[in-house]
C-alpha positions in Angstrom: 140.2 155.6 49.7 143.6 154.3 51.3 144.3 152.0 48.6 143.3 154.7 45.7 143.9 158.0 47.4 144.7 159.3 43.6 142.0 157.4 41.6 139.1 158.7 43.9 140.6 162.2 43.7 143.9 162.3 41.5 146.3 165.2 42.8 145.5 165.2 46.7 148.3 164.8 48.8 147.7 161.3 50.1 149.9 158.7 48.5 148.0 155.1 47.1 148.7 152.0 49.2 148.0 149.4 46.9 150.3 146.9 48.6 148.5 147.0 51.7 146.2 143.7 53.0 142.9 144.2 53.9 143.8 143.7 57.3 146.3 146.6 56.9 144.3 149.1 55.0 142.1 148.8 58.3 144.5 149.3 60.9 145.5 152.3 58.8 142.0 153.2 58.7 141.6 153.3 62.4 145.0 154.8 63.0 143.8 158.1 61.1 141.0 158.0 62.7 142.1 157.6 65.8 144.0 161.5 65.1 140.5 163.3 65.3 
């Protein structure tokens, strides 16, 4: 989902991070989480 925000569900607000390492993608991923 964080690398393809727009080709799982093209027009949501969350930008693609294509760029991002795997490593990366999840740190982000627990980040975001961690805002429940």
């Amino acid at each position: 989902w964080i690398a393809d925000s727009q080709g799982i569900k093209p027009g949501n607000r969350m930008p693609s991070y294509p760029v991002l390492t795997g490593r990366e993608l999840r740190d982000l991923a627990a980040y975001l989480d961690s805002l429940k």
